[in-house]
DRENBA-684319 format. One record per residue (C-alpha): x, y, z; residue number from 1. Coordinates in Angstrom, 2 decimals. Example, Ala and Ser with C-alpha at 12.3 -4.5 7.8 and 13.67 -1.06 7.14 Angstrom:
BEGIN
+---------+---------+---------+-----+
|      c1 |      c2 |      c3 | num |
+---------+---------+---------+-----+
|   12.30 |   -4.50 |    7.80 |   1 |
|   13.67 |   -1.06 |    7.14 |   2 |
+---------+---------+---------+-----+
This chain:
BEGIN
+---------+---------+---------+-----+
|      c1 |      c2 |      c3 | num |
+---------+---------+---------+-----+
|   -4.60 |    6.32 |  -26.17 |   1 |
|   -7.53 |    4.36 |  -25.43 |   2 |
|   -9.04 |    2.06 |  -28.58 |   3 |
|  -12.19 |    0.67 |  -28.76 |   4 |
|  -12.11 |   -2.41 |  -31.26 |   5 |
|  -15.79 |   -4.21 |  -32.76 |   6 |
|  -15.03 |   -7.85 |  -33.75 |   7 |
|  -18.13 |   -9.97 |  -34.58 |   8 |
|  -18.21 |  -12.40 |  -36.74 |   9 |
|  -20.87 |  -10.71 |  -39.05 |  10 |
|  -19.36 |   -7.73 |  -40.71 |  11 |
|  -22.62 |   -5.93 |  -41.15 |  12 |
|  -23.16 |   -6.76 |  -37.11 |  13 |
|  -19.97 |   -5.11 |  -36.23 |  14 |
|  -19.94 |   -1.66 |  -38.59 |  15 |
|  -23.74 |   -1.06 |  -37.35 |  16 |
|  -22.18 |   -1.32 |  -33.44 |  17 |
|  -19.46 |    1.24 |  -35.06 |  18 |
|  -21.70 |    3.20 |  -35.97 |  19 |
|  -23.66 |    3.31 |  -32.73 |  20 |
|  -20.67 |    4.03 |  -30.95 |  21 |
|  -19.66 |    6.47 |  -33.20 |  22 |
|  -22.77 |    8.47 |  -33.01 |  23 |
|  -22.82 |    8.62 |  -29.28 |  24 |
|  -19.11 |   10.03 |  -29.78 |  25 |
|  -16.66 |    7.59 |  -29.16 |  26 |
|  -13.87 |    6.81 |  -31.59 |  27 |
|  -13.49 |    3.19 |  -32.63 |  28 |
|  -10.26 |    2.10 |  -33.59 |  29 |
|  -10.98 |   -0.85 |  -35.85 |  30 |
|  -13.85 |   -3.08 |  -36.53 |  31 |
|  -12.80 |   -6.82 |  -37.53 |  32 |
|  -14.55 |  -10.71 |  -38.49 |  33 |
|  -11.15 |  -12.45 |  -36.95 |  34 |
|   -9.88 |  -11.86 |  -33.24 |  35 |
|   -6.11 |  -12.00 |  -34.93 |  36 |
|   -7.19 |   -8.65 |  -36.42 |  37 |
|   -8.61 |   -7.53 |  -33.15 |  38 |
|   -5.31 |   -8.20 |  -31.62 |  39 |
|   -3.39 |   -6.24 |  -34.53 |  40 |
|   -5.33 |   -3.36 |  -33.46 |  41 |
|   -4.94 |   -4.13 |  -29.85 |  42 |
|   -1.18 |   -3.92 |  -30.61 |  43 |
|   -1.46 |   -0.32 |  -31.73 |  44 |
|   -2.75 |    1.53 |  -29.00 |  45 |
|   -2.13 |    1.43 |  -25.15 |  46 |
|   -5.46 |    0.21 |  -23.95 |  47 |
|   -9.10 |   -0.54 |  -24.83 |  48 |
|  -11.98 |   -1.74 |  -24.66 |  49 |
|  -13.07 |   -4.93 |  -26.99 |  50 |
|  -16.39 |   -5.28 |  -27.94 |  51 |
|  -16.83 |   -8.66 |  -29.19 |  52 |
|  -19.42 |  -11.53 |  -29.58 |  53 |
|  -19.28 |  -14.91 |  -28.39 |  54 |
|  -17.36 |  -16.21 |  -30.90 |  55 |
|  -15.25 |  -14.82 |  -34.17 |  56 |
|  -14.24 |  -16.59 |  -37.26 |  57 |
|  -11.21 |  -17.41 |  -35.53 |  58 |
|  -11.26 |  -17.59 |  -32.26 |  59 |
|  -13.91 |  -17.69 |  -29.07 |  60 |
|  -13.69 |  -14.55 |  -26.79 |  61 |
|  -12.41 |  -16.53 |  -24.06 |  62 |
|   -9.04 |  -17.22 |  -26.40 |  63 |
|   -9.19 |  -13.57 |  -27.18 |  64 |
|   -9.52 |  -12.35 |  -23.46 |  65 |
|   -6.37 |  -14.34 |  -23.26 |  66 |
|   -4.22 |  -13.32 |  -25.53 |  67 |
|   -5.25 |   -9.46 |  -25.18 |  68 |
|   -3.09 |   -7.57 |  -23.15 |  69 |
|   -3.54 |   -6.44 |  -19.86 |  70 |
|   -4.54 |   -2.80 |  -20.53 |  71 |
|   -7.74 |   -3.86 |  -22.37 |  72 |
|  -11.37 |   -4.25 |  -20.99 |  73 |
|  -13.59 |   -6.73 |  -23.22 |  74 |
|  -17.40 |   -6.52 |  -23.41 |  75 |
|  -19.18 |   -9.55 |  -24.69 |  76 |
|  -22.46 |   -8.58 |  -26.51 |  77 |
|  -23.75 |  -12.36 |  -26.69 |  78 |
|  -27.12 |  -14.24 |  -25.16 |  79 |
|  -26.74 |  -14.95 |  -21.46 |  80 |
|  -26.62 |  -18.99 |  -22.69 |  81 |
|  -23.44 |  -18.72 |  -24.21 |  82 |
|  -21.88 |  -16.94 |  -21.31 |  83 |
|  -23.66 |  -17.45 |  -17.55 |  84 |
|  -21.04 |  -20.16 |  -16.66 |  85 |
|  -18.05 |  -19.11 |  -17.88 |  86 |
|  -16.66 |  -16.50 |  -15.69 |  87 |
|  -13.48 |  -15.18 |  -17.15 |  88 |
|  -11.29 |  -12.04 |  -15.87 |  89 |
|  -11.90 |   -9.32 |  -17.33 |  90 |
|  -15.14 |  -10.04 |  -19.19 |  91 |
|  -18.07 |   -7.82 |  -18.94 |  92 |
|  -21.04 |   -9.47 |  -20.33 |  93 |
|  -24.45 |   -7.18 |  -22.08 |  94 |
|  -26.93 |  -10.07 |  -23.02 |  95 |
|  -29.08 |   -9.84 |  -26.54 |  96 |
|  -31.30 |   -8.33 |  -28.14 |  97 |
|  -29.41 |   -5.73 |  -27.00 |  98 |
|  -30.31 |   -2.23 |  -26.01 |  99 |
|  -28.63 |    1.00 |  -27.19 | 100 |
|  -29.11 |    2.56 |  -23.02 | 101 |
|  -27.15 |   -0.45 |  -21.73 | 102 |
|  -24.77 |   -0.12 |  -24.27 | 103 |
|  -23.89 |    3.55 |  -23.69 | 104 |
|  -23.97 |    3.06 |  -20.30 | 105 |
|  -21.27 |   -0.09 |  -20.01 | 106 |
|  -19.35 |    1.78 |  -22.36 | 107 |
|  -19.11 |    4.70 |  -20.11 | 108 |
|  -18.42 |    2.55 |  -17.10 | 109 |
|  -15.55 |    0.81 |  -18.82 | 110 |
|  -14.00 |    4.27 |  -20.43 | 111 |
|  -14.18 |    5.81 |  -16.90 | 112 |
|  -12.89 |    2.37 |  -14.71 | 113 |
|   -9.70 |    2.92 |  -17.56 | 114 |
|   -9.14 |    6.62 |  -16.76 | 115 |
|   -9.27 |    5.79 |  -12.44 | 116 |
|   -6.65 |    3.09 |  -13.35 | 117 |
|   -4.57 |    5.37 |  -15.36 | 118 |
|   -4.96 |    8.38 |  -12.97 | 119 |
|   -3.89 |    5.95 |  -10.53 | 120 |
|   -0.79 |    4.63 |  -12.66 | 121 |
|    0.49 |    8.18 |  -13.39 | 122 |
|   -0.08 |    8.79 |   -9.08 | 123 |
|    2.55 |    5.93 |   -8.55 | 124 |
|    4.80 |    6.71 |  -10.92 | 125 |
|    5.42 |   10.08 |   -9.16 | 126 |
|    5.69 |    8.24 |   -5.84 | 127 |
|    9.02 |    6.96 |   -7.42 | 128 |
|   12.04 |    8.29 |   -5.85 | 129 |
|   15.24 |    9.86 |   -7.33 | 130 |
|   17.53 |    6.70 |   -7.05 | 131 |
|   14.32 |    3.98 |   -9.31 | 132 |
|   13.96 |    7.21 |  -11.46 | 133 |
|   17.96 |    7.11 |  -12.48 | 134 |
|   17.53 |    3.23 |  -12.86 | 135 |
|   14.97 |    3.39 |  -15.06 | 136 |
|   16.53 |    6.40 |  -16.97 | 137 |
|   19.52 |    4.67 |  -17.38 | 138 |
|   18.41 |    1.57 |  -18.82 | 139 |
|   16.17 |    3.55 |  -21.18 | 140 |
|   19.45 |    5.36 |  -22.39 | 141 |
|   21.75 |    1.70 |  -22.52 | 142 |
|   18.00 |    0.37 |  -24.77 | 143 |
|   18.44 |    3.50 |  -26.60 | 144 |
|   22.24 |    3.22 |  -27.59 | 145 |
|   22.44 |   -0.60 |  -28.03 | 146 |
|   18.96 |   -0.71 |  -30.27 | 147 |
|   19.24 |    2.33 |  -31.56 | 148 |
|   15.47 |    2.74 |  -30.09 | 149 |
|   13.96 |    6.28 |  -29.42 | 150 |
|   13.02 |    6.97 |  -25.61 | 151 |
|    9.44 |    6.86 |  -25.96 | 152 |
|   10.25 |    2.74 |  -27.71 | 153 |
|   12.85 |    2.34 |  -24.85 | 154 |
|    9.99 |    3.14 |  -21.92 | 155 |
|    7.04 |    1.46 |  -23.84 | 156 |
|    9.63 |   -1.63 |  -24.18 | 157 |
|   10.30 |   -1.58 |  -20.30 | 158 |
|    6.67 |   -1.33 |  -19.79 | 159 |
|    5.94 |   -4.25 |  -21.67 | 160 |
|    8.35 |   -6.30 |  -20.43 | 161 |
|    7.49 |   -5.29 |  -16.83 | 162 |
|    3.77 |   -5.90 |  -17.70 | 163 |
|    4.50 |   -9.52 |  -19.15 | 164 |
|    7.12 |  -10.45 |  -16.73 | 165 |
|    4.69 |   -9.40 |  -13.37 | 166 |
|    7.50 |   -6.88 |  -12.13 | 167 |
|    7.59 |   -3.33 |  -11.49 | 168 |
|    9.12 |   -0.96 |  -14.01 | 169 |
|   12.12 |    0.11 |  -11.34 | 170 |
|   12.69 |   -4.10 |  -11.18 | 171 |
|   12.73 |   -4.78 |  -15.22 | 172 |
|   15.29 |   -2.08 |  -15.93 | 173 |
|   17.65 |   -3.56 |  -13.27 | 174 |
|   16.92 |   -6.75 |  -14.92 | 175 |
|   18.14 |   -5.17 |  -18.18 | 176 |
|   20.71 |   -3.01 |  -16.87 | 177 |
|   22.50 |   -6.46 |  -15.27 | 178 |
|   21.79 |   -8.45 |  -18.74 | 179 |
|   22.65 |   -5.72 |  -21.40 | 180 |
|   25.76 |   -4.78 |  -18.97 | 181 |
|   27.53 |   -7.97 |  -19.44 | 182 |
+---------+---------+---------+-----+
């Protein structure tokens, strides 16, 4: 599920972008002040897009870019001062005052660069053959019975792990196939 999460430091700055969004017909997960809220909500979907300004009550985007993971797009609504040298992965930067077009527009853009990478995801995973697919089904089943973890926990687990450890999903589950085996 893709969420799209508002963090500003104003409150009244982030339910008005919200709103915007939501009136164009996109669903926003959560709007926060603090990018440790952003990040709660960040936890509770699969990917997204964060909409943030330059800097939160907590935190600067560039600590928030870091800390988000890998699944997530950010777009920085902030004045082209605060951002022209920075540079960071991942970052897509709308300059103020800001326009409602450009808005939409990036939005789209982001929403449909997420949807090529997931087509392409799902495209791979079929590309897996029999023998990876009964290594990863069996250490979802050994996570399952030693955790007592549903499936659907045991494969998001694997693909977290594989995600923070820079591995591929057929590589983490031999990885904890050989460590839970022992």
């Amino acid at each position: 599920m893709v969420g799209i999460i508002v963090a500003f430091p104003s409150k009244d700055d982030a339910v008005n972008i919200r709103n915007l969004l939501v009136r164009y017909g996109m669903d926003v997960t959560g709007v926060c002040t603090t990018g440790a809220k952003a990040l709660q909500y960040a936890d509770a979907v699969d990917e997204g897009i964060v909409l943030c300004g330059y800097k939160m009550k907590d935190m600067m985007y560039t600590e928030l870019r870091e800390y988000l993971p890998k699944d997530f797009e950010m777009l920085l609504i902030a004045s082209p001062d605060k951002w022209a040298g920075d540079g960071v992965d991942g970052v897509v930067c709308l300059s103020m005052p800001l326009k409602v077009y450009d808005l939409m527009n990036t939005m789209e853009m982001l929403l449909q660069t997420m949807e090529r990478r997931r087509r392409r995801k799902k495209a791979e995973k079929k590309n897996r053959s029999p023998k990876q697919r009964e290594v990863i089904t069996r250490a979802k089943e050994l996570l399952m019975y030693r955790n007592h973890m549903s499936e659907e926990e045991a494969h998001r687990y694997l693909q977290k792990c594989s995600m923070e450890s820079g591995t591929n999903m057929v590589e983490t589950a031999e990885m904890v196939l050989s460590v839970m085996a022992e």
